[in-house]
C-alpha positions as CSV (number, residue, x, y, z in Angstrom):
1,X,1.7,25.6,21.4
2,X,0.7,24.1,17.7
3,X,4.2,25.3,16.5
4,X,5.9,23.8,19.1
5,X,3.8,20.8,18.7
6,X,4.6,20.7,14.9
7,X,8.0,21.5,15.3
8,X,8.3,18.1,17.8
9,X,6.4,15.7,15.1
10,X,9.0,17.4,12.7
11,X,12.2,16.6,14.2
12,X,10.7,12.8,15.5
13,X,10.1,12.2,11.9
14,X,13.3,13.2,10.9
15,X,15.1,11.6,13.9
16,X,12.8,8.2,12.8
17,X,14.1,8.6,9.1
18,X,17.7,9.1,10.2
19,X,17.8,6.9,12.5
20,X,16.1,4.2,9.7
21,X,18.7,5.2,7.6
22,X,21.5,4.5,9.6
23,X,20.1,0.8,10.4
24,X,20.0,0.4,6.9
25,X,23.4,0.8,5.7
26,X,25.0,-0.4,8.9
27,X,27.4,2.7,9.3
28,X,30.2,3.3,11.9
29,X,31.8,6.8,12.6
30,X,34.6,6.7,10.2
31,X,34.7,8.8,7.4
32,X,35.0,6.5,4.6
33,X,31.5,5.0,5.9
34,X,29.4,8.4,5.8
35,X,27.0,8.6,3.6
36,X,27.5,10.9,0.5
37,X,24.4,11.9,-1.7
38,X,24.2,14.4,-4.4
39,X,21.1,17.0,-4.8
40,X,20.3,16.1,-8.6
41,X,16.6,17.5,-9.2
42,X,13.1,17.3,-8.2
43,X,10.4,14.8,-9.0
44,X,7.0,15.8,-8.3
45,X,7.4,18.2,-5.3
46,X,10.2,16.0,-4.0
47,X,13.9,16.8,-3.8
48,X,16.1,13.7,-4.9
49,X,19.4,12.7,-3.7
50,X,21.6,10.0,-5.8
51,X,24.2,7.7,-4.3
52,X,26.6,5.1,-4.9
53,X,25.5,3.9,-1.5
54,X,22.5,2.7,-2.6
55,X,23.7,2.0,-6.1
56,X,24.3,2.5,-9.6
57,X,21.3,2.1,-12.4
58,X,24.4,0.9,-15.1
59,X,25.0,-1.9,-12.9
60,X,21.6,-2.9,-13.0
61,X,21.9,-3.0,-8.9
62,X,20.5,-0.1,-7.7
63,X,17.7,0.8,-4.6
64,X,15.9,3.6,-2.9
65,X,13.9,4.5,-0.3
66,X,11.8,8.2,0.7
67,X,11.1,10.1,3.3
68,X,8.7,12.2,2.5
69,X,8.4,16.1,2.1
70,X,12.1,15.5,3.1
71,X,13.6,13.3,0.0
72,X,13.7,10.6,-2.3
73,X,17.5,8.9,-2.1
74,X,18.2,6.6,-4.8
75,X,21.5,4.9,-6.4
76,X,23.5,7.0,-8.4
77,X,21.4,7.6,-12.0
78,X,18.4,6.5,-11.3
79,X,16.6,9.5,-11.2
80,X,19.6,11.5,-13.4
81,X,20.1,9.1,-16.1
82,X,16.0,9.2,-17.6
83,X,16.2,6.2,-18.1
84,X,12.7,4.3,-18.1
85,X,13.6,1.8,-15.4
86,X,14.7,4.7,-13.2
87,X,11.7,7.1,-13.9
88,X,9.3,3.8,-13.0
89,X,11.6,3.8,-9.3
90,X,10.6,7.2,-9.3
91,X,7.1,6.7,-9.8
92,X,7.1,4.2,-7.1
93,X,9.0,5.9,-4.5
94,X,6.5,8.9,-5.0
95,X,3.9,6.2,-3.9
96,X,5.6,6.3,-1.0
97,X,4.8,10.1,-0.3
98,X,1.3,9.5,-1.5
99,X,1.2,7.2,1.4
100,X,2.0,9.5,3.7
101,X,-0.4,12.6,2.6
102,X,-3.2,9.6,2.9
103,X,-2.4,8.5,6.1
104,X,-0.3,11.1,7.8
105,X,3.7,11.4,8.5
106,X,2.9,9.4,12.3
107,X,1.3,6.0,10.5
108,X,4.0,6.4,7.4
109,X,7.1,6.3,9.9
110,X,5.0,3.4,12.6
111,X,3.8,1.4,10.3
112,X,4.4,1.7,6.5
113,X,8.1,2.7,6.9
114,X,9.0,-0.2,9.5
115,X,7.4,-2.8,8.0
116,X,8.9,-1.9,4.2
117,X,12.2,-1.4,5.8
118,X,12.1,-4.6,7.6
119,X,11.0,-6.6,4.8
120,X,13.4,-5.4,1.9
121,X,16.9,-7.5,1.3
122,X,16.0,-10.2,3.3
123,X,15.9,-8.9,6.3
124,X,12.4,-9.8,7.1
125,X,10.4,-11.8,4.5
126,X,6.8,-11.2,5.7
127,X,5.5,-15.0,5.8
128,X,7.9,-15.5,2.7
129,X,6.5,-12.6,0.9
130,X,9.4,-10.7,-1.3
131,X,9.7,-7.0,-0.9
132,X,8.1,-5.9,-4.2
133,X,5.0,-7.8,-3.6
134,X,4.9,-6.8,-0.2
135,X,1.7,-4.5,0.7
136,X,3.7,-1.3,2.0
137,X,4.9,-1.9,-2.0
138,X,2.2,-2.6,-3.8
139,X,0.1,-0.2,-1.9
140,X,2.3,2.9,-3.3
141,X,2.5,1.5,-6.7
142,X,-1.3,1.5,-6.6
143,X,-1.3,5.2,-5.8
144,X,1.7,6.0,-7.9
145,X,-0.5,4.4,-11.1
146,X,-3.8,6.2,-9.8
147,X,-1.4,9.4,-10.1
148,X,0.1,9.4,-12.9
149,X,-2.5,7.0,-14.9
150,X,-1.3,6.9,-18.3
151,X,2.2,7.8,-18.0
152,X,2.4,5.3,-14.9
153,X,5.5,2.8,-16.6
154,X,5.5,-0.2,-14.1
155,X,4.4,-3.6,-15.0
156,X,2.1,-6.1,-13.0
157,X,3.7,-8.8,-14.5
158,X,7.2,-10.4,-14.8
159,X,8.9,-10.7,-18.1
160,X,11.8,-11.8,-18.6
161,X,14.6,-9.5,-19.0
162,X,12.2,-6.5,-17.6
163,X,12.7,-7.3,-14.1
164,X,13.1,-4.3,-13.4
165,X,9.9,-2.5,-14.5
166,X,7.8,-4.9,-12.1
167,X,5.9,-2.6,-9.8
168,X,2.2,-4.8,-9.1
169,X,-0.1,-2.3,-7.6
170,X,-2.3,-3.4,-4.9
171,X,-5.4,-1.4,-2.9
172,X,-5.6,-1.7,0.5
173,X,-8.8,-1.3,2.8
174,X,-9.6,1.1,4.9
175,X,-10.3,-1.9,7.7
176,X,-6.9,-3.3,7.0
177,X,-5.2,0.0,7.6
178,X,-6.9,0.5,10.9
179,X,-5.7,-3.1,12.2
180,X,-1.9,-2.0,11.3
181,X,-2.4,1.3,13.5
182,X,-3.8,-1.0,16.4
183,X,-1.5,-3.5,15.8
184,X,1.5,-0.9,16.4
185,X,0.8,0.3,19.9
């Protein structure tokens, strides 16, 4: 009965990520709109997929997102090229799967997946609150630095021409988190 019950919560949280994935990139059934992403490593623990989807780190407009225990996707080189504002994505979107070992795969998908999916690009500016200073965000950079301490790369400040290397980290309480879980029944 446990691995059937295990084996449910696995393919709902896969079915969750897909399904967020999908939303995401707005795909229809024809081939030139599947998504393609290439195996190109492991960070931490996690398997990492690149691509062009989400992407290119020489263009200087590049995203990701994780599902954890599953994946980290990312725009082509971020994660292959080594370079330091790829490695400081990384870092973040490991935050992400520190996340979920803290509060469990159920609350990551309800709560901290939804609400970072519906605030990034636009789609949902929290009370006009952008997407890297949005608590799902700055909760897993806070992690991600407690991690990897001195070899965590992000900035908590914006300078100019580093844009990219602006990850503020953020605790959150243990009260706040339990108003999120009620708030998502």
């Amino acid at each position: 009965m446990e691995d059937l019950k295990n084996i449910i919560k696995v393919v709902s949280v896969l079915l969750l990520g897909m399904a967020w994935f999908f939303f995401e990139f707005h795909l229809s059934d024809t081939d030139a709109n599947k998504i393609k992403a290439k195996y190109v490593g492991m960070f931490q623990g996690q398997r990492v997929f690149e691509s062009s989807m989400l992407g290119s780190i020489v263009s200087d407009n590049y995203s990701a997102f994780t599902l954890p225990d599953i994946g980290i996707f990312a725009g082509n080189g971020v994660f292959s090229s080594s370079r330091i504002d790829g490695i400081v994505m990384m870092q973040h979107e490991f935050g992400h799967v520190l996340q979920a070992r803290k509060v469990g795969m159920r609350f990551y998908y309800d709560v901290i997946a939804k609400e970072s999916s519906m605030n990034c690009d636009g789609i949902w500016a929290y009370n006009g609150i952008s997407h890297d200073e949005f608590w799902t965000e700055t909760w897993a950079n806070y992690l991600s630095k407690q991690y990897f301490r001195d070899r965590w790369f992000g900035m908590e400040i914006k300078f100019p021409g580093h844009y990219h290397l602006y990850y503020p980290s953020k605790n959150v309480s243990a009260s706040f988190l339990m108003r999120k879980l009620l708030s998502s029944f």
